[in-house]
C-alpha positions in Angstrom: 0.0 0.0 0.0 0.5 3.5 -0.6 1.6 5.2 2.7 -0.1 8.5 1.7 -3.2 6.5 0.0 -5.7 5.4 2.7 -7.7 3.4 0.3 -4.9 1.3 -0.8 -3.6 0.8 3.0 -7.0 -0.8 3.9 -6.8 -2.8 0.9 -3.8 -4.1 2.1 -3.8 -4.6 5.5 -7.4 -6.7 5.1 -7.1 -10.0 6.7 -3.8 -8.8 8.4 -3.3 -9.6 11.8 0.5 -8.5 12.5 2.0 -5.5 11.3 6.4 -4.9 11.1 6.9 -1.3 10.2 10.5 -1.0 8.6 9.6 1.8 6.0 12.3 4.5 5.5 13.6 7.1 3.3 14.8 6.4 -0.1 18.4 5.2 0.1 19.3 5.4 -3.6 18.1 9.1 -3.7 20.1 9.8 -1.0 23.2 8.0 -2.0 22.9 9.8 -5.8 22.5 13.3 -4.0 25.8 13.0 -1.9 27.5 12.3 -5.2 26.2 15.8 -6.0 27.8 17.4 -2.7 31.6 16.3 -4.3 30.7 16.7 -7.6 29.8 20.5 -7.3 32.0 21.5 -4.2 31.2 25.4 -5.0 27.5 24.6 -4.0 28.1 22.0 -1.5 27.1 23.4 1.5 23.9 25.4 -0.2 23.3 21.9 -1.8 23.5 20.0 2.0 20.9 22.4 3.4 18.6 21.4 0.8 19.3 17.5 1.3 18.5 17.5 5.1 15.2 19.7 4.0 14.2 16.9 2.0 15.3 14.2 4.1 13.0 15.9 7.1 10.4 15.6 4.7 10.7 12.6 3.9 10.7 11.5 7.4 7.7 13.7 8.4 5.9 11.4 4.9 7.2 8.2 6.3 7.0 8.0 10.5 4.5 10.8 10.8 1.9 11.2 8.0 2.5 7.5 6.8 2.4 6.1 10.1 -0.3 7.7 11.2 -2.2 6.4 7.8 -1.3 2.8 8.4 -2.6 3.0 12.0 -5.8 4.5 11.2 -6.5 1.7 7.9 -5.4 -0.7 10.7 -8.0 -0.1 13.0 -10.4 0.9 10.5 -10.4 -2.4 8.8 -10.7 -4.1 12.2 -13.4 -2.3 13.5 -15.6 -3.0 10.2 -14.6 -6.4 9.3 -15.6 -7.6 13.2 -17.1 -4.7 14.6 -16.7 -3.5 17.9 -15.8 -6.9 19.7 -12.4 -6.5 17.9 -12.3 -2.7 18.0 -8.3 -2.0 19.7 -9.8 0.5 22.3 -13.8 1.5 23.2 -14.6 4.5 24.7 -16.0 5.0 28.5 -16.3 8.9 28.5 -15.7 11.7 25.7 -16.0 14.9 27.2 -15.4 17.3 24.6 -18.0 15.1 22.0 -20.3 13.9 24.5 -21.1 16.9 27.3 -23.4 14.9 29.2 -20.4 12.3 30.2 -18.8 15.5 32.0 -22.2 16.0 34.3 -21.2 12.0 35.3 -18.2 13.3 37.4 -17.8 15.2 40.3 -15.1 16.5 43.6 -15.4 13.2 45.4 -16.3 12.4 48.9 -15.5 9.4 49.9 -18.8 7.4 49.1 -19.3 4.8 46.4 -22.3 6.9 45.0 -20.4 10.3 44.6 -22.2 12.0 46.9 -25.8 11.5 45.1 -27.8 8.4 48.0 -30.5 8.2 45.2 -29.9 4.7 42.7 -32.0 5.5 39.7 -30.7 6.4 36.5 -31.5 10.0 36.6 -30.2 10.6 39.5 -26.5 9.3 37.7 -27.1 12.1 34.5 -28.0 14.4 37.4 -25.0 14.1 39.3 -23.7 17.5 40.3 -20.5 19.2 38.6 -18.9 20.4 41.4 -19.3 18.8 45.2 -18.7 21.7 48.3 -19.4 18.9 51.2 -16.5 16.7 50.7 -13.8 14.9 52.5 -11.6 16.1 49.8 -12.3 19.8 50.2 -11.9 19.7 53.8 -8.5 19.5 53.3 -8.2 21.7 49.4 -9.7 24.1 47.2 -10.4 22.2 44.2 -13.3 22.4 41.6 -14.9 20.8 38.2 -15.6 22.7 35.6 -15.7 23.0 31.6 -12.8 24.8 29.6 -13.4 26.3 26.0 -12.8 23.2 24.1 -15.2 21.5 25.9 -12.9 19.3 28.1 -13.4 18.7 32.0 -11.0 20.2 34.1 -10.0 18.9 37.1 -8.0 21.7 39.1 -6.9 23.6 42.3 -4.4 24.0 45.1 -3.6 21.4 48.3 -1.7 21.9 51.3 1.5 20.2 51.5 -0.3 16.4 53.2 -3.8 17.0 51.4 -5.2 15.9 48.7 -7.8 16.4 45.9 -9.7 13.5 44.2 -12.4 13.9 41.4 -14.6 10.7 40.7 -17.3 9.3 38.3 -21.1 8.7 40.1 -21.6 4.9 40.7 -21.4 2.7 37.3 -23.7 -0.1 36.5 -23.5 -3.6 34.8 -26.3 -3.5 32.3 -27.5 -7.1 33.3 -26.9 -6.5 37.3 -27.3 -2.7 38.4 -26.3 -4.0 41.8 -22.8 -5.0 40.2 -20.3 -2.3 38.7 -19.6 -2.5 35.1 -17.4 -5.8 33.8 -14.0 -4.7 31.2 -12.9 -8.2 31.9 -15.4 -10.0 29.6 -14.3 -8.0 25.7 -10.3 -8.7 26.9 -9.5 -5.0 28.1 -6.6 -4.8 29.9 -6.4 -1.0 30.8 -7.2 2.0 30.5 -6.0 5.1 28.0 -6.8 8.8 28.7 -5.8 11.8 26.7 -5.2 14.6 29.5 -3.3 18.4 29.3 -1.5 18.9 32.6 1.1 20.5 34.2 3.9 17.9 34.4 2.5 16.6 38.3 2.2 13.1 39.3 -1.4 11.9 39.7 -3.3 9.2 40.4 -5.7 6.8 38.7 -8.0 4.9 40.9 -11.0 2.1 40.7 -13.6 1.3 43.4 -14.9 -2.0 43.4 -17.3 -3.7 46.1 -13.9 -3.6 48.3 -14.7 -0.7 48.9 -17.8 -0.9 50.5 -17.1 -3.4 52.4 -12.9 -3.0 53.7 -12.7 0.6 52.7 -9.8 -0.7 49.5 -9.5 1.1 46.2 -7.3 0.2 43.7 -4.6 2.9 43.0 -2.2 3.2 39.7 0.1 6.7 40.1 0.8 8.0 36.6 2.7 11.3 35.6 1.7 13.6 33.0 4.0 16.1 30.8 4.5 19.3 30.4 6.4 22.1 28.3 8.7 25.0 28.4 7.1 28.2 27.5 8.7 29.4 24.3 10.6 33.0 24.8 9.0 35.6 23.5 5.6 33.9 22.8 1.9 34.8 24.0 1.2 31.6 25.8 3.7 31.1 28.8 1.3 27.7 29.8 3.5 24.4 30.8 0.1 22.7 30.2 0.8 20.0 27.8 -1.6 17.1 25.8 -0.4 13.5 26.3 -2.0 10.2 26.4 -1.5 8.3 29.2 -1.9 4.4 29.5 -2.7 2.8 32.3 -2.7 -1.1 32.6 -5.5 -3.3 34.8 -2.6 -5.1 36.6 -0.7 -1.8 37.7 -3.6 -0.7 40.1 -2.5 -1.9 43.3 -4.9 -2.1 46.0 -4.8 1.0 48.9 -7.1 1.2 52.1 -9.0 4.6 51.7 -7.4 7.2 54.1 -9.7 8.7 55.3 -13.5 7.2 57.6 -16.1 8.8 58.8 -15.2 7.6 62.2 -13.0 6.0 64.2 -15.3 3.1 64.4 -15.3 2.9 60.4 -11.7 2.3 60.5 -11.4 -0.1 63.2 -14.1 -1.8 61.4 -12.5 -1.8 57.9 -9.3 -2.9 59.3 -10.6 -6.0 61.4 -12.5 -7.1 58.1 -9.5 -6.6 56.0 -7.7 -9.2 58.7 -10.3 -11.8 58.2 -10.4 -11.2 54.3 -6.8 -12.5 53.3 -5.5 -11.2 50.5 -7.3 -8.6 48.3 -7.9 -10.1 44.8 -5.9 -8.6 41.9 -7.3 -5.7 39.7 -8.1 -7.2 36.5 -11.1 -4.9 35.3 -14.1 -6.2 36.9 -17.1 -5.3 38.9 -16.0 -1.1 38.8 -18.4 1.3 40.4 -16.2 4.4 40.3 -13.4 5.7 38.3 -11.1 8.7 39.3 -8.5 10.4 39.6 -6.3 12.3 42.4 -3.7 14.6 43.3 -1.6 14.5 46.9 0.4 17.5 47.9 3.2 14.4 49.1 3.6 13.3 45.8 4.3 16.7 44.7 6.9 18.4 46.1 7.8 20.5 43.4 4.5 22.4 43.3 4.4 23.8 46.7 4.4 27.1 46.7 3.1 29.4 49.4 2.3 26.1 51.3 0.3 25.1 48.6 0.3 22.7 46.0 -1.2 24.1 42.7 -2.2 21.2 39.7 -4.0 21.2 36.8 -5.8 18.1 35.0 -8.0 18.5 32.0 -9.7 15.2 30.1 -10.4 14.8 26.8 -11.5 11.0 27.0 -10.8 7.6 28.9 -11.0 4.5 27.1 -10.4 1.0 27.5 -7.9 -1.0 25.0 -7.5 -4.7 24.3 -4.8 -6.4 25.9 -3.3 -8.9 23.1 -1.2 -12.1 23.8 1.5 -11.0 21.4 2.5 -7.9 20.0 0.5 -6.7 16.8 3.1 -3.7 15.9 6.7 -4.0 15.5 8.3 -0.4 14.9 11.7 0.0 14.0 13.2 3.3 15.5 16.4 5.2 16.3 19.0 4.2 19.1 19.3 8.0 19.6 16.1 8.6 21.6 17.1 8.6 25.3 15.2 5.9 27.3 13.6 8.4 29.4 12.2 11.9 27.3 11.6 14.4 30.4 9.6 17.3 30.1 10.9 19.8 27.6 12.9 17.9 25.7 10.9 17.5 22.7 10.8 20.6 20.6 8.1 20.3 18.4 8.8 23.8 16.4 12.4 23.0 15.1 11.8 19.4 15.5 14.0 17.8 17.6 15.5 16.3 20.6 17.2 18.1 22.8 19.0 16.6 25.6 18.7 19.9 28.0 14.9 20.0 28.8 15.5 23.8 30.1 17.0 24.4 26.7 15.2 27.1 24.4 14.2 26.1 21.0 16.0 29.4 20.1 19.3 28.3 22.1 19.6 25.0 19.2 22.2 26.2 17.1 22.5 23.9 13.8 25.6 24.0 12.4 26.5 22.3 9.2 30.5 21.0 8.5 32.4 18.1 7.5 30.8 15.7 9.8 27.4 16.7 9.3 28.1 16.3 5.9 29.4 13.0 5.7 25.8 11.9 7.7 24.4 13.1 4.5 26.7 10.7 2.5 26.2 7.7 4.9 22.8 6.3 4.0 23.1 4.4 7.4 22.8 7.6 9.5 19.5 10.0 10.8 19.6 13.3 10.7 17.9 15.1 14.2 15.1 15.8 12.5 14.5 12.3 11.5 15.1 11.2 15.0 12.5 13.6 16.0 9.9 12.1 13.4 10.8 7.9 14.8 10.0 9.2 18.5 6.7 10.9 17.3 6.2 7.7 15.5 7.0 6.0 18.9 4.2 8.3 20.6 1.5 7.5 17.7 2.0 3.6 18.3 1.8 3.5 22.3 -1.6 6.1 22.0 -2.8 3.5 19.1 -4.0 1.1 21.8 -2.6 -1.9 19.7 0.0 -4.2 21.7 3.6 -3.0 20.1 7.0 -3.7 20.2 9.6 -0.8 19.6 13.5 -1.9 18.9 15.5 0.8 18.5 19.0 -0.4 16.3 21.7 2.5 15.5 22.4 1.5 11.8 22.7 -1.3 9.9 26.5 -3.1 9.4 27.4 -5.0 6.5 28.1 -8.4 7.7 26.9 -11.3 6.5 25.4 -13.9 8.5 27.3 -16.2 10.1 30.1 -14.0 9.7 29.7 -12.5 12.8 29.8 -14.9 16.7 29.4 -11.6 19.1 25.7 -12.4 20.4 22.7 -10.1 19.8 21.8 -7.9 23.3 18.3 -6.2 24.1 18.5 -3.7 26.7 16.4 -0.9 28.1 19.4 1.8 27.9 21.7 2.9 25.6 24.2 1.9 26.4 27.4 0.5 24.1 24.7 0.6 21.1 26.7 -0.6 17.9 24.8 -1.3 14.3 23.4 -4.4 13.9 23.0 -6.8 10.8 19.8 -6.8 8.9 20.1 -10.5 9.8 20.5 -10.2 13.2 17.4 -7.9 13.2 15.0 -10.0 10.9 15.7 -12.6 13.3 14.5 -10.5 16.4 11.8 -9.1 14.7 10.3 -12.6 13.7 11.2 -13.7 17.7 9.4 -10.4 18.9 6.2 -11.1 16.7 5.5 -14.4 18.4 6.7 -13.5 21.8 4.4 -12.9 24.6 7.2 -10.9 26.4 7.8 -8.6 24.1 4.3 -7.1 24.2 4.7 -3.2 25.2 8.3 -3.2 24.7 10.7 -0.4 23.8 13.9 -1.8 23.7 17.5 -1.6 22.3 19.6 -3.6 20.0 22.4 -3.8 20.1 25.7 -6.6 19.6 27.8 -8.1 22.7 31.6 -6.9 22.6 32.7 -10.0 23.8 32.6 -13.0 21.1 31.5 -16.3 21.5 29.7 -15.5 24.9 25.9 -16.2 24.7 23.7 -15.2 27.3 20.2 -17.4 26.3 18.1 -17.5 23.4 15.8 -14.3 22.5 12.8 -15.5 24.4 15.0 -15.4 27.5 16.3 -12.2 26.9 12.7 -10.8 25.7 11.5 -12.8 29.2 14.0 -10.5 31.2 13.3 -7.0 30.0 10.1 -7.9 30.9 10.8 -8.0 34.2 13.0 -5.2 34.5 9.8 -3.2 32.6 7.8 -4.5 35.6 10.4 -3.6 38.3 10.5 -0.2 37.5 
């Protein structure tokens, strides 16, 4: 298919289960317009400027515009050949396209009803916006409202040990209204939410009958981006759009901290004795959903003795969780493992590695060494980079299961040629280019590998010959683990 042809990519990617995304630039173009750069030496550096323009956009065609094609066909094609049993992610709540899903959510206070004792389904679309008797607002000034666009915006100030929490009214399974709703049955396996905030770490939480009856909710603590305001420019916000993902098994069960009495507590604890362990999270029987912010967990926003945040929703959805990956991405060994806040600058696009770095402070110089990137098919440019870790960001908000290897080139060694054995890691580390061999054979391994599902990894090869250190579903099987560990 035609990565700027919609049509043809759902042609071809009909009956298509698994997806490997090697596209790149066009090598031969390249390799004939560096022959240019020695043949004319008198324009060769007018002549450069004009290659790494067309290489940018050539990137931008390929890992942004294409990719974002082939996702959409993907889903597309899914969603009408098997309808919404197969769709990657369903939405729970739109607020911007659906305003009465913002009327569903409200400050919370502490009860499994939001406030709202009446059961009935009016009382639910009735649910008040904004909640003044709450345990939360005892201890913050915190509110619900509506911005411009239309999304709901969670936002206020805490003390340095409070906290704020804004929560859905009480959901209902369809074929029991005394049970919550079930995301266990259609194979979710978490949830995905587009937010703007202001870089603070918040929390996503999930009330179940446990906590009605031992006072546990189940907890998963997230943190959202932000940006540098540009100098000179009208809008000095660090608010900043991201998607967030949040898996079933990474909400970890938490007593609720705060009872209506000391009797409550005592209670709650004695029953939680008795109960044994507290079941595992894995997307069943939810009667609230929401979301919180603790002055603890934010030191860096105190100010005045006060802890400002900032949380506006566009939607949360659920996403299929997949036994194996259905996307395999190849990207750039370049990209950092962790991108921190200001780092990405989306008008020159780059990278930068100084997150307090201006856009305006990136000084681009072009010389001998730049040039001979141009000449060496094998290389990105840092715009290209940019492009593969926008790429990177378009896969993991796709809600399709994915596997990301990041390689640093491509040698020229044949196979068996070479006994140094194949490494994936989580940092780069002593990354070194790779064979196309080496890679077609982690790529097929990664494909069929139940490890490897929500993986970004790199590739890399072992300096030290002849050592092996396990076959690829071993070494798939421990980055894993180190994912889950951190």
């Amino acid at each position: 298919g035609d990565l700027s042809n919609m049509e043809s990519l759902e042609y071809a990617v009909t009956d298509v289960d698994k997806i490997i995304f090697c596209a790149g630039n066009d090598n031969s173009r390249r390799e004939n317009e560096s022959d240019g750069i020695e043949e004319e030496e008198e324009e060769g550096w007018d002549k450069l400027e004009s290659i790494l323009d067309q290489r940018k956009q050539q990137a931008e065609l390929v890992d942004g515009i294409g990719l974002r094609n082939l996702l959409h066909a993907y889903l597309n094609v899914r969603h009408s050949d098997y309808g919404p049993s197969q769709a990657a992610k369903r939405t729970l709540f739109k607020f911007r396209k659906r305003p009465a899903d913002f009327g569903l959510f409200g400050i919370d206070d502490g009860s499994i009803d939001g406030g709202d004792t009446r059961k009935d389904d009016a009382a639910i679309s009735e649910t008040a916006a904004v909640q003044e008797s709450s345990v939360a607002t005892s201890i913050s000034q915190c509110e619900w409202t509506k911005n411009k666009f239309g999304h709901g915006v969670f936002t206020g100030k805490v003390d340095r040990y409070g906290e704020a929490a804004l929560a859905s009214a009480r959901l209902r399974s369809r074929n029991d209204p005394e049970l919550g709703i079930d995301l266990s049955v259609g194979g979710f396996a978490g949830l995905v939410c587009r937010i703007c905030s202001d870089g603070g770490v918040y929390e996503a939480f999930v009330r179940t009958e446990a906590f009605e009856r031992l006072g546990v909710e189940y907890v998963c603590e997230f943190k959202t981006a932000s940006k540098t305001p540009t100098s000179g420019s009208e809008n000095r916000s660090r608010d900043k759009f991201s998607t967030v993902r949040l898996e079933f098994k990474d909400f970890l069960p938490r007593m609720r901290p705060q009872f209506q009495t000391k009797e409550d507590e005592e209670d709650s604890r004695e029953a939680l004795g008795k109960s044994g362990n507290i079941p595992k999270f894995v997307g069943k029987d939810i009667r609230q959903l929401g979301f919180r912010f603790r002055g603890q967990s934010n030191p860096l926003s105190w100010s005045s003795g006060f802890g400002r945040f900032y949380l506006a929703l566009d939607f949360i959805k659920v996403y299929r969780g997949q036994p194996e990956p259905e996307f395999v991405y190849l990207s750039d060994s370049r990209i950092p493992p962790v991108v921190n806040d200001g780092m990405v600058k989306h008008d020159i696009k780059r990278l930068t590695t100084n997150p307090m770095e201006s856009s305006n402070d990136v000084i681009s110089i072009i010389d001998d060494k730049e040039a001979q990137k141009v000449k060496d098919k094998k290389d990105r440019s840092a715009e290209e980079t940019y492009f593969k870790y926008m790429g990177e960001e378009m896969i993991k908000q796709s809600g399709l299961s994915y596997t990301i290897i990041r390689v640093a080139g491509y040698n020229e060694k044949q196979p068996g040629t070479d006994s140094s054995t194949v490494r994936l890691q989580k940092m780069n580390k002593d990354i070194v280019p790779v064979s196309r061999a080496d890679l077609a054979q982690v790529v097929a391994s990664a494909i069929l590998e139940p490890n490897a599902c929500n993986l970004v990894l790199y590739m890399t090869k072992s300096q030290t010959r002849g050592v092996k250190d396990g076959y690829l579903w071993e070494k798939f099987a421990r980055l894993k683990e180190k994912s889950k560990s951190t």
